[in-house]
N, C-alpha and C positions, 0 to 999 in steps of 0.2 A: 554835574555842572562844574567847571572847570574857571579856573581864579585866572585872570593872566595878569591879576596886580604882583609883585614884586613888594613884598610887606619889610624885608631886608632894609633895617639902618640901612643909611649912607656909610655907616664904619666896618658894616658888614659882620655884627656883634649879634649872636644867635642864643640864646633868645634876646628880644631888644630888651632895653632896659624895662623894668615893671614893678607896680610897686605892689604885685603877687611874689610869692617866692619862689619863682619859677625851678632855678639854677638847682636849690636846696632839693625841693621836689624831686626833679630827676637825677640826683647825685642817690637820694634815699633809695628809689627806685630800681635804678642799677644796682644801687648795694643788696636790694634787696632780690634780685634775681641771681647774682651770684652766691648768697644763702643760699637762696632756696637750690641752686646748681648745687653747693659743697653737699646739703645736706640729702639729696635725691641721690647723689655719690656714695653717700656716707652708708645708706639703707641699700642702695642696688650696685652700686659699682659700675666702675667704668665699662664702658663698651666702644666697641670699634674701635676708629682713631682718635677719640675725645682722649686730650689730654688738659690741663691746668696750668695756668702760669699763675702763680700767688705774688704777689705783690706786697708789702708790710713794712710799717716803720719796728724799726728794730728799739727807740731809743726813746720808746713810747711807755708808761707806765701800764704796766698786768701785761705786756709780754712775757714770755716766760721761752729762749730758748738757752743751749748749753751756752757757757760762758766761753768758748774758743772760736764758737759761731758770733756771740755778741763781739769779740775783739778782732774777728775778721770783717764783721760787716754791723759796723758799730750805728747805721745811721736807715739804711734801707736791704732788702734782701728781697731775694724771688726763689719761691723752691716750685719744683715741677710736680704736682702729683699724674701719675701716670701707671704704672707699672708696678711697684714696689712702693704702698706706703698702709699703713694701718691705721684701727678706731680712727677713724677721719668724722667727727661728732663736732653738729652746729647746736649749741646750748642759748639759748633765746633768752631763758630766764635769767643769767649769768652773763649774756651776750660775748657770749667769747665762742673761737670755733678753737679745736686741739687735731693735730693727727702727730700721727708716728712716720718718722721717715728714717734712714739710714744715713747718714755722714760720715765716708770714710768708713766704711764697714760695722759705724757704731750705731747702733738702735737710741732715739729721740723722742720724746715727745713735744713739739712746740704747741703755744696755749698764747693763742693771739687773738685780742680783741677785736671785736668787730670795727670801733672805730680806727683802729690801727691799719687797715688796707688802703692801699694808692691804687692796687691796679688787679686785674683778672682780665684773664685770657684764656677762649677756649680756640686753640690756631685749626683743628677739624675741622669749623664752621668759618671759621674768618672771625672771630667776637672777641672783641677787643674793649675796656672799660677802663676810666681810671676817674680815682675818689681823690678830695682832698682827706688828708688824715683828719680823725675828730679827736682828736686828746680829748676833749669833758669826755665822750664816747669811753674812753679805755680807764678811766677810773672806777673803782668803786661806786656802789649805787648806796648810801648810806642816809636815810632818814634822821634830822636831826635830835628824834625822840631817841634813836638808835646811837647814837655818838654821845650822847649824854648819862643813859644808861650803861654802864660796862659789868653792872656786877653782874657773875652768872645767877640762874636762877638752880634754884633745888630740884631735883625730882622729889616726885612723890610716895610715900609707903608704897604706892601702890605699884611701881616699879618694878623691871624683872628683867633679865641679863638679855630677852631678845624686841625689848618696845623701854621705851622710857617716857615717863610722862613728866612736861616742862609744865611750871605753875607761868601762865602768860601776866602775872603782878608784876614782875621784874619788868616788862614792858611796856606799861602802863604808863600814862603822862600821870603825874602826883599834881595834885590840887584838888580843890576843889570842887568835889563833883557838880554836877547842873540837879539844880531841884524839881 
């Protein structure tokens, strides 16, 4: 069955305004298809003419590349994975993805947050995507029982040079238990 309304604002603003969170949803969305692209990459590898355009703020906290790349490109960068790049590893629980590439004949590894991406491109297909940066995204994930606690904890006797066992007291909220 076919619409022939025209549901397009007068401003021509896509999606119109709504008070679902539309924008955020499909910002997630994409983000989350070019994951799931790095990390299908990362287990099988490129094929044919699929290549990557990466997109990243540079100037983002838990970026991690060499410091002559951060004072070349102090604010945004694009690297190509295509050809020549290695461990190209999407970490979900850490939410950071890392790969190896070469610079000037020098081996890297960059370690860039998820929320740190503006853009992805696979030009193969024509697929093109761009994110706003999420700074909270590239910080640390640190529960405040965790920021409060700092001392380490002991292992225990029962220890041995290939397992270690942590006593989880040291992580524990202190008070008063519930009776």
């Amino acid at each position: 069955m076919a619409d022939d309304h025209d549901n397009t604002p007068e401003n021509g603003a896509f999606p119109p305004e709504s008070q679902l969170p539309y924008e955020q949803w499909l910002e997630a969305a994409y983000r989350d298809v070019m994951l799931k692209a790095l990390d299908y990459v990362g287990r099988e590898g490129l094929s044919g003419e699929h290549h990557f355009y990466l997109t990243f703020r540079t100037d983002l906290p838990g970026v991690e590349i060499p410091s002559r790349l951060r004072a070349q490109y102090p604010h945004e960068m694009t690297i190509v994975l295509q050809h020549q790049f290695w461990d190209l590893n999407v970490n979900y629980d850490t939410k950071i993805v890392s790969v190896g590439l070469s610079f000037g004949g020098v081996g890297s590894i960059l370690v860039i947050p998820f929320g740190a991406f503006t853009g992805f491109a696979d030009p193969a297909i024509h697929l093109s995507m761009q994110f706003s940066a999420d700074e909270a995204a590239t910080l640390p994930q640190t529960t405040p029982e965790a920021e409060e606690n700092t001392e380490e904890a002991e292992p225990t006797a029962e220890s041995d040079a290939s397992s270690q066992v942590v006593s989880l007291d040291a992580f524990r909220k202190k008070g008063p238990s519930p009776a």
